[in-house]
C-alpha positions as a printed Julia matrix, in Angstrom:
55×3 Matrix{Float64}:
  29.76  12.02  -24.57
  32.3   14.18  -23.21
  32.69  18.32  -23.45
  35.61  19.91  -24.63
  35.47  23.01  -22.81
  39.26  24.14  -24.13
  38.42  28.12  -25.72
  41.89  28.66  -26.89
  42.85  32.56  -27.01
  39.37  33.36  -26.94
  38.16  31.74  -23.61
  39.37  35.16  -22.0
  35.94  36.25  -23.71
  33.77  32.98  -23.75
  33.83  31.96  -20.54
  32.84  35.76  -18.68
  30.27  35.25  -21.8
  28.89  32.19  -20.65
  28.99  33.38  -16.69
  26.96  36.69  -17.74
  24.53  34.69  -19.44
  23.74  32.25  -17.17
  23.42  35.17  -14.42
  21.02  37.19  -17.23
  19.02  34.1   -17.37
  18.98  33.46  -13.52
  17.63  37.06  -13.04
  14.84  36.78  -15.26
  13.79  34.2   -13.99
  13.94  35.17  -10.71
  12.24  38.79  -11.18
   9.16  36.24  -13.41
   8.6   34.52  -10.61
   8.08  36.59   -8.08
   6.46  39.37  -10.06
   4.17  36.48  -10.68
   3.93  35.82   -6.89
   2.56  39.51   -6.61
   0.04  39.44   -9.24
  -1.12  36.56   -7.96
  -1.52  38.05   -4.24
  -3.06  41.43   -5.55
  -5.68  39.02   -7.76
  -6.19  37.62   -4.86
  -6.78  40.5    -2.04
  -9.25  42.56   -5.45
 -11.2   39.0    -5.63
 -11.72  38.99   -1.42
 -12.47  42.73   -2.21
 -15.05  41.9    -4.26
 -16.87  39.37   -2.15
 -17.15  41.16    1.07
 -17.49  44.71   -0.41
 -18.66  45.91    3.45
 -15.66  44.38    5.49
């Protein structure tokens, strides 16, 4: 199986396209997981909270 990655006139458009869409993607993932990093450390510091309410 082989790509044809050949745009014509419009690869002046589809390829930026492509590259801003790929770095979209990259970003949201990025930001997901490490908002989910900080949820998971401030579920964990309110749970150790909750078990040594006196410390």
């Amino acid at each position: 199986m082989s790509f044809d990655f050949d745009a014509g006139k419009y690869a002046v458009y589809v390829w930026p396209a492509f590259a801003l869409t790929a770095a979209v993607f990259a970003w949201m993932i990025a930001d997901s997981l490490l908002a989910a990093r900080r949820w998971r450390a401030e579920a964990q510091r309110r749970q150790a909270e909750t078990k040594d309410p006196g410390k």
